[in-house]
C-alpha positions in Angstrom: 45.8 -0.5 162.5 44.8 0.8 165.8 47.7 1.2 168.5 47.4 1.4 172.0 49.4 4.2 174.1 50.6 2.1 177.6 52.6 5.0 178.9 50.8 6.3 181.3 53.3 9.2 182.6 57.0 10.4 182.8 58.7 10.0 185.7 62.1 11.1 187.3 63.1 8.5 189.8 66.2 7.3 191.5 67.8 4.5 189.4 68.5 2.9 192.2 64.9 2.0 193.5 63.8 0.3 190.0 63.6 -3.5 190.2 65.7 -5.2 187.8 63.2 -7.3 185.5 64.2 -11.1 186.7 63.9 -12.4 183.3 66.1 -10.0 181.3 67.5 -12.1 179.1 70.2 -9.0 178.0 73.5 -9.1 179.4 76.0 -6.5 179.0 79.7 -6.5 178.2 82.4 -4.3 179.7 82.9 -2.8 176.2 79.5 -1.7 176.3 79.1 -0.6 179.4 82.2 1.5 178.9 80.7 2.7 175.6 77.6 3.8 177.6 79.8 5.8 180.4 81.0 7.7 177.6 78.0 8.6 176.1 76.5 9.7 179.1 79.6 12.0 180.2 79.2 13.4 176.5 75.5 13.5 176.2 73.8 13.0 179.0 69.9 11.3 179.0 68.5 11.6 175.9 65.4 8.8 176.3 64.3 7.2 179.1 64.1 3.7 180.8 60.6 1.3 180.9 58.8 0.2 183.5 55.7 -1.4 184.8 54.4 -0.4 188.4 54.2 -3.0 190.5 51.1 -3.5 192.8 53.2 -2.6 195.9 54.3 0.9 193.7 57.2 -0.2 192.8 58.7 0.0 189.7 59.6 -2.7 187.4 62.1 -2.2 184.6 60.9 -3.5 181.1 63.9 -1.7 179.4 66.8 0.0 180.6 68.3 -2.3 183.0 72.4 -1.1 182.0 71.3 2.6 181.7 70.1 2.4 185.4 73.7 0.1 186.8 75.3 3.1 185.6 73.3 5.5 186.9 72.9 3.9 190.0 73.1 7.3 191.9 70.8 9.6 189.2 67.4 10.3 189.0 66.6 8.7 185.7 63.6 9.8 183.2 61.5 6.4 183.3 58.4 5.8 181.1 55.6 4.4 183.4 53.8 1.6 181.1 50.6 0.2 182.2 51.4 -3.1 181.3 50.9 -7.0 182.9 53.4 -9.3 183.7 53.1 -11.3 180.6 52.9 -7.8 178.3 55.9 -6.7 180.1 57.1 -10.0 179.1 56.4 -9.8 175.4 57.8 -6.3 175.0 61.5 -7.1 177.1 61.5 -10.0 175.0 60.9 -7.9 171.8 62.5 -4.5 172.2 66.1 -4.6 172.1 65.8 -7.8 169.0 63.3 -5.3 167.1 66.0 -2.7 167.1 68.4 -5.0 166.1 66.9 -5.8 162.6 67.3 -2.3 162.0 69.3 -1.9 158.5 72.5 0.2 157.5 71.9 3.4 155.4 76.1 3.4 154.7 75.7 7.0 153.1 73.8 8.5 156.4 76.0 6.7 158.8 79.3 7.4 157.2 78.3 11.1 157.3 77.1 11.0 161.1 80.7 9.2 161.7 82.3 11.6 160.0 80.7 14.7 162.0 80.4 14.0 165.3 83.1 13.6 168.1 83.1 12.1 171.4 86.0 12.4 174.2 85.7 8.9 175.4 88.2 6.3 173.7 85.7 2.9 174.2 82.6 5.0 172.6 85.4 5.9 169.5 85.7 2.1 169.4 82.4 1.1 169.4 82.2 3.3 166.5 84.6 2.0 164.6 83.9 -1.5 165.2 80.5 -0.5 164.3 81.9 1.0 160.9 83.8 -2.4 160.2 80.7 -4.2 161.0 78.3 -1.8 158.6 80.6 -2.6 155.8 79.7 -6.1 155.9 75.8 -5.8 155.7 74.2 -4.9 152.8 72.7 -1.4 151.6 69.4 -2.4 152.2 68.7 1.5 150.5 70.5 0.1 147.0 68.9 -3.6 146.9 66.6 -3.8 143.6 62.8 -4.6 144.4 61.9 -8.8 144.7 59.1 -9.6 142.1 56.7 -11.4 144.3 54.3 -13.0 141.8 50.4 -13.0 142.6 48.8 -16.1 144.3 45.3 -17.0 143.9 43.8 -19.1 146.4 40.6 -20.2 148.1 40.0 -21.1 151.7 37.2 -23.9 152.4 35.8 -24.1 155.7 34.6 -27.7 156.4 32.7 -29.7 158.5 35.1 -32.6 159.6 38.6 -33.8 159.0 36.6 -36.8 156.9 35.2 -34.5 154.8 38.4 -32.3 154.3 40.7 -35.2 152.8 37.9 -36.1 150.4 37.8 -32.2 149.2 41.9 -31.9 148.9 42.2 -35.2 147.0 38.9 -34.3 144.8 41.0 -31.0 143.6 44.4 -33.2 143.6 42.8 -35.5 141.1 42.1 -31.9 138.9 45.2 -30.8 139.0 45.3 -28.0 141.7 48.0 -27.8 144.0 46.5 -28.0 147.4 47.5 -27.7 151.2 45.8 -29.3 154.3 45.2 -26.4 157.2 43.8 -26.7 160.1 43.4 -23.6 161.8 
């Protein structure tokens, strides 16, 4: 597969001048935004916000939106993607719910818990909660492989719908198990 780079630079820019994207469809609870405050008193900026440039040069956030409320007053590292409105579309729509299918290694996670320390109490919650939650989803490390058994199937291309039915219930009268597509 061949994948196309979009960033086009890395830029330092005041959080405040970014344009919220009006179709975020994220919101963002105090517990969370608490949890962030904390991680960014302990940490700091470790990856950097998304956005599109705008044809007046503005900026356009695609990701990030909660990392640049709280930063309101900081320059923010920002990933300038060349992307249109409906791309930009497509990845806020995307990003955040690809990340979330992300599974639980319990073994990696209970060790990371176990070593690392922050000072802020709501980012010590969000851990834990995330530790009560991680119990609850499956090892997706430890589940045994699914046997997915070999199909063997043909495709016919057609010339009509008319002459379609008369193919499907030719092979039905056979025996074969057959499906109607239209593509």
């Amino acid at each position: 597969m061949q994948v196309i780079d979009r960033v086009r630079e890395l830029r330092r820019v005041p959080a405040n001048q970014l344009k919220p994207n009006p179709r975020n469809w994220r919101t963002h609870p105090t517990t969370q935004r608490d949890a962030l405050r904390g991680v960014l008193a302990d940490v700091g900026f470790a990856d950097a916000l998304v956005a599109r440039e705008l044809d007046d040069g503005t900026l356009e956030l695609v990701d990030g939106h909660l990392r640049a409320e709280t930063a309101a007053d900081a320059l923010v590292p920002v990933l300038v993607v060349d992307l249109t409105n409906e791309e930009s579309r497509k990845v806020l729509l995307t990003h955040d719910a690809l990340a979330d299918m992300a599974g639980v290694n319990h073994q990696h996670f209970n060790s990371l818990l176990n070593d690392v320390e922050f000072a802020s109490d709501a980012v010590d919650t969000m851990l834990a909660e995330l530790a009560a939650k991680s119990t609850e989803l499956p090892d997706l490390n430890d589940q045994e492989e699914i046997d997915i058994p070999d199909l063997h199937q043909v495709v016919v291309e057609c010339d009509n719908e008319r002459q379609q039915e008369s193919l499907f219930e030719q092979l039905r009268s056979e025996g074969y198990r057959c499906r109607v597509m239209t593509l």
